[in-house]
N, C-alpha and C positions, 0 to 999 in steps of 0.2 A: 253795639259795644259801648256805645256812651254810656248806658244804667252800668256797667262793668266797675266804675269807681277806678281803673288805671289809668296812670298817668297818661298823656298822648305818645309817648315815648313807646310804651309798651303797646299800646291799641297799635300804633304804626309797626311795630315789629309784627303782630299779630299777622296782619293783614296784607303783610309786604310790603309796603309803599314808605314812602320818606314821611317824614316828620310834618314837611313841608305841604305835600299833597294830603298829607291827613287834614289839617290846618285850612287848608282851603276850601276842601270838601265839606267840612262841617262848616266854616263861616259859612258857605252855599246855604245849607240846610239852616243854619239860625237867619239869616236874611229871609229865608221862604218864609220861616217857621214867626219872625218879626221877634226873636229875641236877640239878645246881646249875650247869652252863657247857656255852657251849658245844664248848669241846674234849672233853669228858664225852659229848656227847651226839654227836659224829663218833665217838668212839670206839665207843659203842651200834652206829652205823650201821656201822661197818667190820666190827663182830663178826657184824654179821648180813648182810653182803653187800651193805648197799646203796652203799657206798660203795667202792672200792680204796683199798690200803694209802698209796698217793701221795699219792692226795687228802688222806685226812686228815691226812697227815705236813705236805704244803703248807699247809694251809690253818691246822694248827697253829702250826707254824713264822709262816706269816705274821702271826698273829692275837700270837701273844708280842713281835713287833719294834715294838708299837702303846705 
């Protein structure tokens, strides 16, 4: 849901969980991943195929107009 470009507000509504454990969960995943954002860490993912160049571009782009 990170390439999604919503806010963490909405991804945690999505998912049911608080704001708070979204937050943490992904710091987890950028610590593993050895980034500091999430644009940083779509970009891990597009390097390694899990994601297409679109997505990240979108979800980048979306995520800077906040």
């Amino acid at each position: 849901m990170l390439d999604s470009g919503l806010p963490q507000t909405e991804i945690a509504a999505q998912l049911n969980v608080s704001v708070s454990t979204l937050k943490k969960q992904t710091g987890s995943i950028y610590r593993k991943l050895g980034v500091g954002s999430r644009r940083e860490a779509l970009h891990i993912a597009h390097v390694h195929g899990l994601i297409d160049g679109i997505q990240a571009a979108q979800a980048t782009q979306s995520g800077q107009r906040r």
